[in-house]
C-alpha positions in Angstrom: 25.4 -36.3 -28.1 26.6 -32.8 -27.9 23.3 -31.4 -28.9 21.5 -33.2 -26.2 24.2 -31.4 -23.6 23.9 -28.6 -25.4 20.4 -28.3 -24.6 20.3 -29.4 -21.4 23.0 -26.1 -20.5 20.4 -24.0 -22.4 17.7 -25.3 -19.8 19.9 -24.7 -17.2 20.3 -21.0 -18.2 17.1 -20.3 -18.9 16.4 -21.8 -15.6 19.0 -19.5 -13.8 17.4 -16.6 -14.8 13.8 -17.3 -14.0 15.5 -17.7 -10.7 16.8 -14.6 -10.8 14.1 -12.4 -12.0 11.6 -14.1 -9.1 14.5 -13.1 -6.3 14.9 -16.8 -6.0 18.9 -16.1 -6.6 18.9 -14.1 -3.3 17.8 -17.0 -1.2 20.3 -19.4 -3.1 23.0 -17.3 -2.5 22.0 -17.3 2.0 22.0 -20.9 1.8 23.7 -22.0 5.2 24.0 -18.4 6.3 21.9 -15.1 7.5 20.1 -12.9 5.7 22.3 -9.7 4.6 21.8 -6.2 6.3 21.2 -3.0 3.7 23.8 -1.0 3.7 23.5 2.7 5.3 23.2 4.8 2.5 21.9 8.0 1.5 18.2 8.0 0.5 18.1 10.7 -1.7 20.6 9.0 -3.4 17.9 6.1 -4.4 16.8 6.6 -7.9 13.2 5.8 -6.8 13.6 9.2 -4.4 11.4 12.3 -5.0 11.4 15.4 -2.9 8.3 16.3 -1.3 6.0 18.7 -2.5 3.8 19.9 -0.3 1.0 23.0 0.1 2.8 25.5 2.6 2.6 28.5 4.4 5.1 31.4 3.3 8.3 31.3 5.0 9.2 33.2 8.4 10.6 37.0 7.5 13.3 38.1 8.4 14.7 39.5 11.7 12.9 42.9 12.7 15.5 45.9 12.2 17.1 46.3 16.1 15.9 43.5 17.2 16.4 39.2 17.7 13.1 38.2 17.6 12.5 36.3 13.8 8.9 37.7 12.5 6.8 34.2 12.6 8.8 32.7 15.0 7.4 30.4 17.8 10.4 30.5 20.4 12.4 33.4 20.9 15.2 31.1 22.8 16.9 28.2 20.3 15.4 24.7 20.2 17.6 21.7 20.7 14.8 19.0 19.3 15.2 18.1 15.4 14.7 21.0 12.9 16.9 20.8 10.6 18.2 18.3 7.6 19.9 15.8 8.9 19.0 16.1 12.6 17.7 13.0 14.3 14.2 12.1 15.9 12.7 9.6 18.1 9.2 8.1 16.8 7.2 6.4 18.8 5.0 3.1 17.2 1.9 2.5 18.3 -0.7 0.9 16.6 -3.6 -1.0 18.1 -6.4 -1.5 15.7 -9.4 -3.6 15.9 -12.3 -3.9 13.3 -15.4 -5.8 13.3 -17.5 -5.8 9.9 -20.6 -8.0 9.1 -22.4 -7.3 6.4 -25.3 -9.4 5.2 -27.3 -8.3 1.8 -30.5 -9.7 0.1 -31.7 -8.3 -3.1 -35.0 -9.7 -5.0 -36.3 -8.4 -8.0 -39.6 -9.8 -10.4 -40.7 -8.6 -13.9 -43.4 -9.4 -15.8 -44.2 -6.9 -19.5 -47.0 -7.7 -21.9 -48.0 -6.0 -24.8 -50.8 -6.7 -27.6 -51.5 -4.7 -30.8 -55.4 -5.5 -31.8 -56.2 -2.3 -33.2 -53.7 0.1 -34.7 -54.9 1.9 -37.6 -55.2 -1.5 -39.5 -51.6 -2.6 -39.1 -52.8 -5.3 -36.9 -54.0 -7.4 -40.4 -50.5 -7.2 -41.8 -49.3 -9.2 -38.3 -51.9 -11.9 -38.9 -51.1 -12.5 -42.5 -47.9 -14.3 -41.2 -49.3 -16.0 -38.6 -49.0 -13.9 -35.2 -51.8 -13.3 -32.9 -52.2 -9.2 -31.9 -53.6 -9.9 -28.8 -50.3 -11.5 -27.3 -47.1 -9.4 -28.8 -45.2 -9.4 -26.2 -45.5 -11.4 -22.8 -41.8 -11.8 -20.9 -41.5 -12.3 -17.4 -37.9 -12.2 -15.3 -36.9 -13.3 -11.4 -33.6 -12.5 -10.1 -32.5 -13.4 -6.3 -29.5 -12.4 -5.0 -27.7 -12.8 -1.5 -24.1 -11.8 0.1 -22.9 -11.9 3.5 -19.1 -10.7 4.4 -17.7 -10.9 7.7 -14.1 -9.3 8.7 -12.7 -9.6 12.5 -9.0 -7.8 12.2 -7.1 -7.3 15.5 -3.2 -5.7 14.6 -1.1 -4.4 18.1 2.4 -2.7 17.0 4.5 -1.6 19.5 8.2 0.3 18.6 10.3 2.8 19.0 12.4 4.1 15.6 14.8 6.9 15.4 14.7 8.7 12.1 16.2 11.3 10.0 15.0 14.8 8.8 15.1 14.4 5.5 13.7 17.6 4.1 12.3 20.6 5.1 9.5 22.4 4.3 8.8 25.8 3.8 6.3 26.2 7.0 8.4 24.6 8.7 7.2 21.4 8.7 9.5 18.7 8.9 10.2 15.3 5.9 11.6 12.0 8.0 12.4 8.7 7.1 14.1 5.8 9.2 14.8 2.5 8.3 16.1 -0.2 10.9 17.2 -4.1 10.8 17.5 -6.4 13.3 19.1 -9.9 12.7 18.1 -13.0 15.1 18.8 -16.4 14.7 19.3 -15.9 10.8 16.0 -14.2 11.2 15.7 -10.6 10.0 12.7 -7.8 10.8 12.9 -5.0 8.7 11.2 -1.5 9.8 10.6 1.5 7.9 8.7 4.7 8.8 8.1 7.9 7.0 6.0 11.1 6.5 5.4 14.7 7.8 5.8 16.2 11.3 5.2 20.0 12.6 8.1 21.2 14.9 5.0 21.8 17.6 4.2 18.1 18.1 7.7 17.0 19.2 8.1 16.4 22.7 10.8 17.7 25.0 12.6 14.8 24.9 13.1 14.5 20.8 9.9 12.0 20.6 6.7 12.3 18.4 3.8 10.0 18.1 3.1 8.2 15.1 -0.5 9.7 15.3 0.9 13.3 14.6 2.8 12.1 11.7 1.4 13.0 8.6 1.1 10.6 5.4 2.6 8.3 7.5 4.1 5.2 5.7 4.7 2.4 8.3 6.3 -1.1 6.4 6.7 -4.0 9.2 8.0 -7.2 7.7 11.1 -9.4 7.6 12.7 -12.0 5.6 14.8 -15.6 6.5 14.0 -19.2 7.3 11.0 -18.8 8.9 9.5 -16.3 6.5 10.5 -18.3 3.7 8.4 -21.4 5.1 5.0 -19.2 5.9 5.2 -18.1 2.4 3.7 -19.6 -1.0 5.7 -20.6 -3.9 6.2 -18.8 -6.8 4.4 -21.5 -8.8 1.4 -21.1 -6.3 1.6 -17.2 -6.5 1.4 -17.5 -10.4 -0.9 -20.4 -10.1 -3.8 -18.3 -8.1 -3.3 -15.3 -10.4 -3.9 -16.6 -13.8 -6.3 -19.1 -13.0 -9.8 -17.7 -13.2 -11.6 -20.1 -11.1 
């Protein structure tokens, strides 16, 4: 009797932690309630963070002798949008992509090879002593037919505005952001995350740059909570559709 419970706690850890390791512990522990927010933190602090490297210009030189103009400079007056670490900046989101592909492809292909041996400096007699005919060696013959067709219709429209922080900066000048942001409704939670590169020249007056002038741009859009939970497949599914090969 006390093995039998015995092993039915073991199941019940071993259980646990298959929970855990496929973030299944997360969703048990927002039973009844909302999805938690990240805590602001530090990214640099993330053990997953690596500084940018980049290929740059050399820096600006120094102040001329007499004089306030900085050699390189691109304003002699100070500018109050983001250059420096730590400073904030508005991007603007704006993605409307649309693709059509249709590919169809057809691909034939016959073979025919024969070969016969009837007179080759009397080797031909050794052949027929077992049997074989030197007029027909060889005679093989192959017909393969293939044919594909793909078709992708992809329509995406993205439209937000993210403020960010300068994270780095470069020696030309050039600027590293990253933002994150959260929003929670109805136990519902969209998560945002942009980062990549920006030149000092492409923000606007007002603190804003376009996500087209952001280089390697990284854009994640996505969410987690009830309804997310529903539209996705189980982890059994998951599993299921990767190890099976057909």
């Amino acid at each position: 009797m006390k093995s039998g419970y015995l092993k039915q706690f073991a199941s019940f850890i071993v259980l646990g932690i298959a929970l855990a390791g496929c973030n299944a512990l997360d969703r048990l522990q927002n039973i009844g309630g909302a999805p938690q927010l990240a805590p602001i933190t530090d990214p640099t602090k993330d053990p997953n963070y690596k500084p940018v490297t980049m290929p740059t210009a050399p820096p600006l030189g120094p102040h001329a002798e007499n004089s306030l103009w900085m050699q390189g400079a691109h304003a002699f007056f100070h500018d109050p949008r983001a250059s420096h670490v730590g400073d904030l900046i508005t991007v603007d989101v704006t993605i409307a992509d649309a693709a059509q592909v249709s590919n169809a492809t057809t691909r034939t292909r016959a073979n025919t090879d024969t070969a016969n041996m009837t007179n080759f400096f009397g080797l031909e007699n050794l052949i027929t002593k077992d049997g074989a005919d030197p007029a027909s060696m060889v005679d093989m013959g192959s017909n393969t037919s293939n044919a594909g067709t793909g078709v992708i219709n992809r329509s995406e429209t993205i439209n937000l505005t993210l403020a960010a922080i300068v994270l780095q900066l470069l020696p030309n000048g050039n600027l590293v952001i990253t933002g994150h942001q959260q929003v929670l409704v109805n136990n519902e939670m969209r998560d945002l995350q942009v980062s990549g590169i920006v030149r000092t020249e492409d923000i606007t007056s007002d603190n804003t740059v376009n996500l087209a002038q952001v280089a390697e741009a990284r854009i994640a859009y996505g969410g987690k909570g009830q309804i997310t939970d529903v539209q996705q497949p189980r982890y059994g599914s998951q599993l299921f559709d990767i190890i099976m090969p057909w």
